[in-house]
N, C-alpha and C positions, 0 to 999 in steps of 0.2 A: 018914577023910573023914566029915562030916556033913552028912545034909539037913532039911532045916525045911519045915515046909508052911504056906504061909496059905490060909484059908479066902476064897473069893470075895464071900463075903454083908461079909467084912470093907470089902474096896474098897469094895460097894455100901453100907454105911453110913457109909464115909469120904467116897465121892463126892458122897452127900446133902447134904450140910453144904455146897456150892457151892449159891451159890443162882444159876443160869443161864440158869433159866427154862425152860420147855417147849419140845420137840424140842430138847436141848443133848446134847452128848454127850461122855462123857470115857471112853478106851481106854487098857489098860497092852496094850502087843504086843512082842514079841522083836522085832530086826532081819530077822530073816529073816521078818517079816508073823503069825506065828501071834500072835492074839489069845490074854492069859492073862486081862482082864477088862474088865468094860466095863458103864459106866451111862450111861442104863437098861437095864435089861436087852434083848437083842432078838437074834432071830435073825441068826446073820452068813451073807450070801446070796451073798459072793464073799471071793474073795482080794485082798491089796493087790497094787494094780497095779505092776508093775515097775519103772514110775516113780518111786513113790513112794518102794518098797526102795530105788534108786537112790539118791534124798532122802533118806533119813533115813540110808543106812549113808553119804554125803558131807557131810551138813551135820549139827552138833548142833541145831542150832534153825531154825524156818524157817514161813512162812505160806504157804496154798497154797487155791485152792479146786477142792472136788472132790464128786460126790454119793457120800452117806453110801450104805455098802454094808446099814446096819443098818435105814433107815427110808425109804432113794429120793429126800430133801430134797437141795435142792443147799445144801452147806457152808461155812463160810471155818472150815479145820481152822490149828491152830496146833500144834508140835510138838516138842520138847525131849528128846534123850539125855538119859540117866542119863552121868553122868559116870565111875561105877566098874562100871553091870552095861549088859549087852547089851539093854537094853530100852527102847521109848520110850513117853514118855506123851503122847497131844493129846487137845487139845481142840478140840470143833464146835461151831459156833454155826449157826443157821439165817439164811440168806443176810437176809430180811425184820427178823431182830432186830436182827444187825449193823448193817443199815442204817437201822432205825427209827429212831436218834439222829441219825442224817447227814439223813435223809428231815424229822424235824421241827425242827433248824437250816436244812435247806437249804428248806424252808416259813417260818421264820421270818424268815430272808434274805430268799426272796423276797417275801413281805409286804413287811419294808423296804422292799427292792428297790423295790416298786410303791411305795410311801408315797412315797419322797425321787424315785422319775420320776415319780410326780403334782406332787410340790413343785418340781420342776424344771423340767416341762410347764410347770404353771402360774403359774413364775416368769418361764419363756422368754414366756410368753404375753400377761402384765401388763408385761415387759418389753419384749416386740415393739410393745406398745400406747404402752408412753409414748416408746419411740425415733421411733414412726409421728409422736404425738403435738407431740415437739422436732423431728421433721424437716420438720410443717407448721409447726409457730410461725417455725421457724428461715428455711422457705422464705418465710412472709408475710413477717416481719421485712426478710430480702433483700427484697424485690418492694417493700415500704414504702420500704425504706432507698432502693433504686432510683428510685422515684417522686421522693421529697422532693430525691433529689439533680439529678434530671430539669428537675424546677421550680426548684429551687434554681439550679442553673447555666444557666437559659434563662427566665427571666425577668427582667428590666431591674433591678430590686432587687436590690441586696446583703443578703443572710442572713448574720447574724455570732451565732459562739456565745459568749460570754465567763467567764472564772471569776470569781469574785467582786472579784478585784483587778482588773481589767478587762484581764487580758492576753487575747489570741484564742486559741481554741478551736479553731474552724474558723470558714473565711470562702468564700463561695459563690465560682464563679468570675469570675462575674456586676463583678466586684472589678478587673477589666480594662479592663473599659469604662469604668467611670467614674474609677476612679483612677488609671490603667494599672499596674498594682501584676499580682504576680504573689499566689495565697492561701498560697502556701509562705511568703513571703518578709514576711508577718506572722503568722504561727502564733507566738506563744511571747512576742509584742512587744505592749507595752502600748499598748491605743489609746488614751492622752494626749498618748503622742508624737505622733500625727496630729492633733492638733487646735491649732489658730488660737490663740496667745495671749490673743489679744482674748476665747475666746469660752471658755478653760481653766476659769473659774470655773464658767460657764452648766452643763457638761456634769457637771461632778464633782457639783455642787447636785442635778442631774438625777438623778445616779446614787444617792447619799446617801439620796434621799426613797424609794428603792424598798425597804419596807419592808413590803411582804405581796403575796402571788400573783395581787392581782385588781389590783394597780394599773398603770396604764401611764404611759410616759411619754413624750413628744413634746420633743426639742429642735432646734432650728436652730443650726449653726453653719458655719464656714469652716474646711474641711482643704486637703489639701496632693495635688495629683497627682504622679505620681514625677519627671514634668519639673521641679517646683517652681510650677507656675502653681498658684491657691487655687480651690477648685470650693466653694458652698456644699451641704450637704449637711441634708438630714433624716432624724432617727434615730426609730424608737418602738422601745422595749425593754420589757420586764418582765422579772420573775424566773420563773426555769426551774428542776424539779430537784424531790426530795424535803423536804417541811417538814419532817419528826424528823431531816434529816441533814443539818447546816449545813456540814458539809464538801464534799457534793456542788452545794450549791445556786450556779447558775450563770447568766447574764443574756441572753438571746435577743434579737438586735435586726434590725430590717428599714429597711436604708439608702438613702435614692435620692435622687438626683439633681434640685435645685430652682434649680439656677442660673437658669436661665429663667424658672423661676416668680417667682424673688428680682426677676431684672431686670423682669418683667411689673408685678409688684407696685409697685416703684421707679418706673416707666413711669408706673402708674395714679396712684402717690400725688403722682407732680410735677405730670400732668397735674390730678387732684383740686383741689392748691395753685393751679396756674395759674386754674383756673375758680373758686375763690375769689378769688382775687386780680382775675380778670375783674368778678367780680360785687359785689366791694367798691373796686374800683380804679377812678379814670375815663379814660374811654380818651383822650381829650385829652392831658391833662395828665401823667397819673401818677401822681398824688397820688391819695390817698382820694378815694372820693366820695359825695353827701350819704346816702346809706343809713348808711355807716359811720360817719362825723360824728353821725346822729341817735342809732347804736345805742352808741358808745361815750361821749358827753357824758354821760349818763345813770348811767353805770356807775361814770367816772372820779371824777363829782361825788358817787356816792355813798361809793366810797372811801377817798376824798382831805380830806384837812381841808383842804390849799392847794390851788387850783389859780387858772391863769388862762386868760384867753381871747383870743386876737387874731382880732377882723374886718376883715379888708383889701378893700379893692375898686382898679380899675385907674380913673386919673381918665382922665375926656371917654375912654371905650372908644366908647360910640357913634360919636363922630365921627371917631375914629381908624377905625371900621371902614369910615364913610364916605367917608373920603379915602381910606384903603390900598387897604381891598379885605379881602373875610372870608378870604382864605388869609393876608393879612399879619395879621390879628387873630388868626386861631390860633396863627402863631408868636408872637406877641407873648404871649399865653395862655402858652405855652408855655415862652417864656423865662423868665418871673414867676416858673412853677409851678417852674423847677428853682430861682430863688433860692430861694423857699419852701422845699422839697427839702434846698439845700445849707445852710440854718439849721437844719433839725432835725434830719439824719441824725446817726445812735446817740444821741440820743435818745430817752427815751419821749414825744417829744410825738408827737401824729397832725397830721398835714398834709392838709387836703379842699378840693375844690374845690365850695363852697358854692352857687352856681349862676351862670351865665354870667360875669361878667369877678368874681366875688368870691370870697372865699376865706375858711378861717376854719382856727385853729389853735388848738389843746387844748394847752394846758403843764400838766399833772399837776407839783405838787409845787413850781410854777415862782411867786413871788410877786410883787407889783406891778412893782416896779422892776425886777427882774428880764426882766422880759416886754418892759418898756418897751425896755430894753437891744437883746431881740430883736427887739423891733418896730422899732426907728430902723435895727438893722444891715441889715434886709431894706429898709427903704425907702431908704437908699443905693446899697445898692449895686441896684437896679433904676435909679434915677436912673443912674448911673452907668453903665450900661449904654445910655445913649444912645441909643435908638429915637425915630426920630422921630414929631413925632406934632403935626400943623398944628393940632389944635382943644384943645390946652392953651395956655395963657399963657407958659411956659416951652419950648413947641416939643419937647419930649422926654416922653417916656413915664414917670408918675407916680403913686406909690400911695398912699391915702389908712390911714390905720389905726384902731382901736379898740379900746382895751383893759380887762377887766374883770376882777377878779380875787375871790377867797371871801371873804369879811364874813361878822361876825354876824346883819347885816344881809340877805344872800343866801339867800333860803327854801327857792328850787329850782333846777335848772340852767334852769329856764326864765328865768327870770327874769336869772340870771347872763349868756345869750343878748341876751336884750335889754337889758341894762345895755353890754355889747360890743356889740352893734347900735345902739345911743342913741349911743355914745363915735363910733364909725366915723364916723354920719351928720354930727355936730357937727364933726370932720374936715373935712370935707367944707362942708358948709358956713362953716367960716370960711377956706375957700381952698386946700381940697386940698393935697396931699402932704405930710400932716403926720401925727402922733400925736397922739390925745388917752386920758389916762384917763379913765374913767368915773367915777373917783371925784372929778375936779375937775368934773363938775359938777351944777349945782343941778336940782333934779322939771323935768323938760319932759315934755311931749307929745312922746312916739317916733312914734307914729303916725305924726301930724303932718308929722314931721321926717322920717321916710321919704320921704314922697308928693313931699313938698318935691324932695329932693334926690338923690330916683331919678334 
């Protein structure tokens, strides 16, 4: 048998060479608890507790925390058989070392920790701001949208939105009344289909010239209500939408209802015509009367390189009025005035009633013989017409004429006047119901011849 001894100061400068820091502790002990070494050195003040014998003669290795019997610190001992002798070796750490690694991750965590819940906080918080923020915009937005749909569908105008091809967008409801149309039932449909062939050009031109954001446009035309009857309508529109985004830009227009105004307008502009025609027409007769006669001679003669002139007068009017009676003298007036009438109409000549039983007739364009033509066919057929009339020589109702037509010789239409006023009288004087031209005859005194033959 042999025994070997080692020396304890051996362990203790084996044990040195751990470097584990102050209060650590490493013990070599039998199974049965007697300590054979141990660094640092220190008094041993108890036995191992029974528990421990327990531990070490069941488990080869094993963690455990217990206070160190050598220095009173509480421990985390760790512990390992030997695998061929009866002995165990552990090692103590002081509970404050152990955990100083754990203690400055679990500091450094928590720093994190606080860092990314302040970034969190502060996210939730710039985020509770801007959802606050979308949930007012989002709320005005509704209350707007509600509004304009408010007005939109309760005021007498139709709101129409349109894309740029002019199909609808939307169409206010407002689209019932005047159209009887439902707004479903054109969403998607081009409004050219609604519009009046007549007026198809008007609205596309319309549409075409809107070509920047401040321009508006006004058209009139004739649509279509779903019965089929025609309403006319008024549109103003411009352009709606983003200028850099020609894909979104779209046409807004506000439609109403002008049938009444169209027929007001129609109403006013007949009656307009009427009271022109009152105020150039004479009411006798029909024909023109001398205001018109004075303002168009003037105009025609300056035009016209041809024209001519017929002055007619009714023979023995006065004593026709005397024997008839002034209600048979206005028809008699009256009869004249339509042959007069039915020889110019479609015509450009003017037909006037010159004043009391005379008359005078403008032919634009119309040359001597020409005139004369119409002057003989008006004096037939008045003859013709048989009116009696006791204070002519022939017993019947007779018209005297005078005809004047543009020369080189003709200065002004004055003058052209009294060349046809001169032709009439000379008429007249060599025995009524005749024609004379002006240009058969020779210088006389008109004056003269008037006074004469009034």
């Amino acid at each position: 048998m042999l025994f070997a001894t080692i020396e304890t100061s051996y362990f203790d400068n084996f044990y040195q060479a751990f470097k584990f820091g102050p209060h650590a502790g490493i013990t070599l002990l039998r199974l049965d608890g007697m300590v054979l070494a141990h660094w640092p050195a220190g008094k041993w003040n108890k036995e191992v507790s029974a528990a421990f014998k327990a531990r070490i003669e069941q488990d080869r290795t094993g963690y455990t925390k217990t206070t160190s019997p050598f220095d009173g610190r509480v421990k985390y001992l760790g512990f390992e058989r030997a695998s061929q002798y009866p002995i165990v070796v552990t090692v103590a750490l002081p509970e404050a070392q152990v955990l100083a690694a754990w203690h400055d991750d679990l500091r450094n965590d928590l720093l994190v920790a606080v860092i990314l819940m302040g970034g969190v906080i502060l996210f939730a918080i710039l985020l509770g701001k801007e959802f606050a923020k979308r949930t007012r915009v989002a709320r005005m937005l509704r209350e707007r949208e509600a509004r304009y749909r408010l007005l939109a569908d309760n005021i007498a105008d139709v709101v129409i939105l349109l894309d740029r091809n002019g199909s609808f967008l939307f169409v206010s409801q407002s689209v019932e009344t005047i159209l009887g149309r439902k707004p479903d039932d054109l969403i998607g449909k081009s409004c050219f289909e609604f519009v009046h062939p007549d007026h198809l050009a008007d609205v596309a031109k319309a549409t075409s010239e809107l070509t920047n954001w401040t321009t508006t446009k006004t058209v009139e035309f004739k649509t279509f209500r779903a019965n089929g009857s025609e309403v006319w309508v008024e549109i103003n529109f411009k352009l709606a939408g983003a200028a850099e985004d020609h894909q979104a830009i779209e046409v807004v227009g506000v439609l109403r209802d002008v049938t009444e105004r169209r027929k007001m307008e129609d109403e006013l502009n007949a009656l307009n015509i009427r009271l022109s025609e009152l105020a150039t027409t004479d009411g006798l007769t029909a024909l023109a009367n001398r205001r018109s006669f004075d303002s168009a001679l003037p105009r025609e003669f300056r035009d016209r390189e041809q024209i001519s002139l017929i002055m007619l007068d009714i023979d023995h009017f006065k004593g026709f009025n005397d024997t008839q009676g002034h209600q048979a003298g206005d028809e008699c007036l009256r009869r004249v005035a339509r042959v007069i009438a039915g020889a110019t109409d479609n015509t450009t000549a003017l037909a006037a009633r010159y004043g009391g039983e005379e008359f005078a007739i403008i032919l634009p364009g119309v040359g001597e013989q020409d005139a004369l033509k119409v002057a003989e066919a008006m004096r037939l057929t008045v003859r013709s017409l048989a009116m009696a009339n006791p204070a002519a020589r022939r017993g019947v109702v007779s018209i005297s004429l005078g005809i004047a037509s543009r020369s080189a010789a003709t200065a002004s239409e004055t003058e052209l006047l009294g060349r046809a006023d001169l032709a009439l009288y000379e008429a007249k004087r060599s025995g009524r119901d005749r024609t004379v031209l002006a240009s058969s005859l020779a210088g006389d005194n008109h004056s003269a011849r008037r006074k004469q033959y009034a």
